[in-house]
C-alpha positions as CSV (number, residue, x, y, z in Angstrom):
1,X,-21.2,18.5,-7.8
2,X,-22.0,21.1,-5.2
3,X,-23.4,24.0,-6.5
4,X,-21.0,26.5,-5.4
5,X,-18.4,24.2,-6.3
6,X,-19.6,24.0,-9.9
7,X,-20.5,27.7,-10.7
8,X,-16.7,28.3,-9.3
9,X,-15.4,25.4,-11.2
10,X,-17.2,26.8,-14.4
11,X,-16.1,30.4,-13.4
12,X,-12.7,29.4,-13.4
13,X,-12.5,27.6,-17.0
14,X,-14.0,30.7,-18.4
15,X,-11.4,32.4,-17.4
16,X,-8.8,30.8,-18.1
17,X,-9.7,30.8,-21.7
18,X,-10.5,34.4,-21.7
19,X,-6.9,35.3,-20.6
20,X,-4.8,32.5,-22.5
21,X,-2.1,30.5,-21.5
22,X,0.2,32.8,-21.4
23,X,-1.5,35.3,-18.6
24,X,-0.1,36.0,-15.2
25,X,-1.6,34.6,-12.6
26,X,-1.2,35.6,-8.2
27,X,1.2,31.9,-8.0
28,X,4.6,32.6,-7.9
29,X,6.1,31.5,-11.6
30,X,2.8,30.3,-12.5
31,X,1.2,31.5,-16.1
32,X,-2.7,30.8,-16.6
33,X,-1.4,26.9,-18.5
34,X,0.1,26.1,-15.3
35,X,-2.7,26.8,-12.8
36,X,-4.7,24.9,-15.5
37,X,-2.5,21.9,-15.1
38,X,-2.6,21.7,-11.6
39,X,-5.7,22.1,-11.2
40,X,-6.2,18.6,-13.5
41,X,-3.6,16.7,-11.9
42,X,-5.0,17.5,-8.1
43,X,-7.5,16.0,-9.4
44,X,-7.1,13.6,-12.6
45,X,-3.9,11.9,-10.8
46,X,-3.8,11.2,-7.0
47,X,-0.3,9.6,-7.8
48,X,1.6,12.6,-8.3
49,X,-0.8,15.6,-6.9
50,X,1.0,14.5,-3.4
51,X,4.2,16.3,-4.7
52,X,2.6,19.3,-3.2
53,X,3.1,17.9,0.2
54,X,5.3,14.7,0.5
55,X,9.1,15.9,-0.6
56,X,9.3,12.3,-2.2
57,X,6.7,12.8,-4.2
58,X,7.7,16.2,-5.8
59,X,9.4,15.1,-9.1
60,X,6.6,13.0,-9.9
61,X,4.5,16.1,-9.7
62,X,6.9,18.1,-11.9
63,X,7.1,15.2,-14.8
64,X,2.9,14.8,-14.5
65,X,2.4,19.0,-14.8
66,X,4.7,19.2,-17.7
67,X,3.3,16.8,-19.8
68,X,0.0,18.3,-18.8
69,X,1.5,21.8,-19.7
70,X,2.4,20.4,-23.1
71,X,-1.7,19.4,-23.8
72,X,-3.1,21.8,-26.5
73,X,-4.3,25.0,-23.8
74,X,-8.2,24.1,-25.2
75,X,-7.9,20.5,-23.8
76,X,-6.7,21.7,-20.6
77,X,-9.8,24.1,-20.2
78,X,-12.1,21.4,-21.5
79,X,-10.8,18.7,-19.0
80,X,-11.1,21.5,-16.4
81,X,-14.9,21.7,-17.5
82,X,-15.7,18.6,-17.4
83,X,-14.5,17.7,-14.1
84,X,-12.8,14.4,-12.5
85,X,-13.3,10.9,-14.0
86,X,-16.2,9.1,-13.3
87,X,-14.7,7.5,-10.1
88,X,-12.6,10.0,-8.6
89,X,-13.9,10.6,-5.1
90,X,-14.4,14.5,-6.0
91,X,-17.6,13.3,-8.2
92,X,-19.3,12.7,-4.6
93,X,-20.7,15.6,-3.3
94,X,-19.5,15.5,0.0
95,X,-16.0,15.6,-0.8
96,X,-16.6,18.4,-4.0
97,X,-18.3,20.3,-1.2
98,X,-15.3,20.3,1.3
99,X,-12.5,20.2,-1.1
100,X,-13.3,21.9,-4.2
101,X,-15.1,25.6,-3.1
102,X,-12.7,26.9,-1.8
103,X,-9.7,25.8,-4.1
104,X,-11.6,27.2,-7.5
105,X,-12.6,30.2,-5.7
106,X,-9.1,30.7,-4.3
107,X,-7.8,29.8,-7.7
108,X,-10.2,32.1,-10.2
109,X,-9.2,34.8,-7.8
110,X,-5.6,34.1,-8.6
111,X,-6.4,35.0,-12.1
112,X,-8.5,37.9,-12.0
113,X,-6.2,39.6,-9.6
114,X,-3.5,39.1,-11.8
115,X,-4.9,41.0,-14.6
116,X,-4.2,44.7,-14.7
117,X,-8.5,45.8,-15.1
118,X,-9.7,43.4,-12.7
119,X,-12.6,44.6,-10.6
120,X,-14.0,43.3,-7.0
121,X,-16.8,41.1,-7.4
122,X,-19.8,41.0,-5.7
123,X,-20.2,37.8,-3.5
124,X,-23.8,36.5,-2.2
125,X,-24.0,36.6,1.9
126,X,-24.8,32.8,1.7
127,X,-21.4,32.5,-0.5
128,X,-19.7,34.5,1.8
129,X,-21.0,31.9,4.9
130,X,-20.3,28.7,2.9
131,X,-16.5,30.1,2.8
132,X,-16.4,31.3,6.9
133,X,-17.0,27.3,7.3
134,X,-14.7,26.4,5.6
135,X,-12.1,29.2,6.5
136,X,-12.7,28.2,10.3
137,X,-12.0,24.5,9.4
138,X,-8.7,24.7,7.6
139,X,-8.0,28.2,9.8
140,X,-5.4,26.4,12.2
141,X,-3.8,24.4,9.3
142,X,-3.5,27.2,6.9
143,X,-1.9,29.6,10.0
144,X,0.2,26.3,11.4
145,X,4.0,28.2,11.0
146,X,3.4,31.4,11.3
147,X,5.4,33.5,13.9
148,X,2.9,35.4,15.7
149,X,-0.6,34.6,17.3
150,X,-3.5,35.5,14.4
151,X,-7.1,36.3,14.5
152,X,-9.4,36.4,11.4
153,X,-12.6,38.2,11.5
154,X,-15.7,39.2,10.2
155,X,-17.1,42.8,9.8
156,X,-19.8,41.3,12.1
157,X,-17.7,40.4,14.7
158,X,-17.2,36.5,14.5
159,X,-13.9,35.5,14.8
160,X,-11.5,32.1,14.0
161,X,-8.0,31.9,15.9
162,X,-5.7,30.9,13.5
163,X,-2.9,30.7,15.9
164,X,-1.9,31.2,19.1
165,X,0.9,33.3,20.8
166,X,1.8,36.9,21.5
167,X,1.5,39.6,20.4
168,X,-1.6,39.0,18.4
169,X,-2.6,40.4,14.8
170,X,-6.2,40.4,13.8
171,X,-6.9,40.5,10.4
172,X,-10.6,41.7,9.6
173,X,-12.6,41.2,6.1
174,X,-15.0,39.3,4.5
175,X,-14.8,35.8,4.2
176,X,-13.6,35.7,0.7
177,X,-11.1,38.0,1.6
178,X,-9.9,36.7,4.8
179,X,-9.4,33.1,2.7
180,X,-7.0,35.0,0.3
181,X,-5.3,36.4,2.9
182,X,-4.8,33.1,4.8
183,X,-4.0,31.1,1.9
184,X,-0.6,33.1,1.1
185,X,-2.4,35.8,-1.0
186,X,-2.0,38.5,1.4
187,X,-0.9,41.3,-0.7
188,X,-3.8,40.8,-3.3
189,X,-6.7,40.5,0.0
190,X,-8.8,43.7,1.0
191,X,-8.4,43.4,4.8
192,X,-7.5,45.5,7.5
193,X,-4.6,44.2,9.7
194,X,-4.6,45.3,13.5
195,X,-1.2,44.4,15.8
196,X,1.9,45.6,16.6
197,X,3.8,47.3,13.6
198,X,6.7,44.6,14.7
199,X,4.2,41.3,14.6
200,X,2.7,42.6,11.5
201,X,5.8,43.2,9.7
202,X,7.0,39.6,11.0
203,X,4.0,38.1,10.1
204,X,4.1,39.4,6.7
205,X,7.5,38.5,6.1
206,X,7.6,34.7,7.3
207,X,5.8,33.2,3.9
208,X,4.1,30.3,6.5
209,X,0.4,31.0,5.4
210,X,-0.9,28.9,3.5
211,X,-0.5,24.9,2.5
């Protein structure tokens, strides 16, 4: 595995077993089990994890997450660990490189921010670019339905059009931040949000970011 990908991976089981099962995480009707059980099946079992995205596929997801919700809460956090089985395609680096940074970072900040004493943390610069690139990848995807045009940019300047149209937010924060923001977590991301008071509102009230 990647090494981003693995300290993040390793970052988030520690978590999760500090909090218990029973915390609160930033998903909506999510507690810490059932981040930990998705988190498995997306990538223990390709034949339900679709759910998320093909309609016909969504009450397999739901049977496959309960009876992973069901597991003991330590075997959840172990498999978690451990990582996929020996020949899932997210053992090759590649794929835990494009697939998997940015899902346990999203995902560990889902729990921390949950908690009443959580703290910012401190991100390396080469952290922070590893998540831009990936950010400006899944930027047009992530932003695909939402109502106004949106810009996402760095305190340095460099920018990734989300969407197109008028009038235009621009959203400005660190990478890290800009990812939660894009990925539906927009309450819970430190960014400053430039537009129309209109186009913000609108924006903020559609519920389209994110996959």
């Amino acid at each position: 595995m990647s090494t981003f990908a693995k300290r993040e991976r390793l970052l988030l089981a520690d978590l999760l077993e500090t909090v218990g099962p029973d915390a609160e995480t930033l998903c909506e009707g999510w507690r810490a089990r059932d981040l930990a059980a998705h988190v498995i099946v997306r990538e223990r079992r390709p034949d339900a994890a679709g759910g998320q995205l093909i309609k016909q596929l969504a009450p397999r997801l739901e049977k496959v997450m309960a009876e992973y919700c069901a597991k003991p809460y330590e075997e959840l956090i172990q498999l978690i660990r451990t990582g996929p089985p020996r020949f899932s395609p997210f053992q090759l680096k590649q794929v835990d490189e494009a697939a998997n940074i940015v899902e346990f970072y999203i995902h560990t900040e889902d729990v921390r921010r949950a908690q009443p004493d959580w703290t910012p943390r401190e991100l390396d610069a080469v952290f922070q670019d590893a998540l831009w690139s990936r950010l400006e990848r899944s930027a047009r995807l992530v932003a695909r339905g939402v109502p106004t045009g949106l810009v996402l940019r760095r305190p340095d300047g460099q920018t990734a059009v989300a969407h197109r149209g008028a009038p235009v937010v621009t959203v400005t924060g660190e990478p890290s931040e800009l990812l939660m923001f894009a990925f539906g977590r927009q309450d819970a991301a430190h960014v400053e949000v430039d537009g129309e008071a209109d186009a913000i509102t609108k924006l903020h009230d559609s519920k389209q970011l994110g996959i």
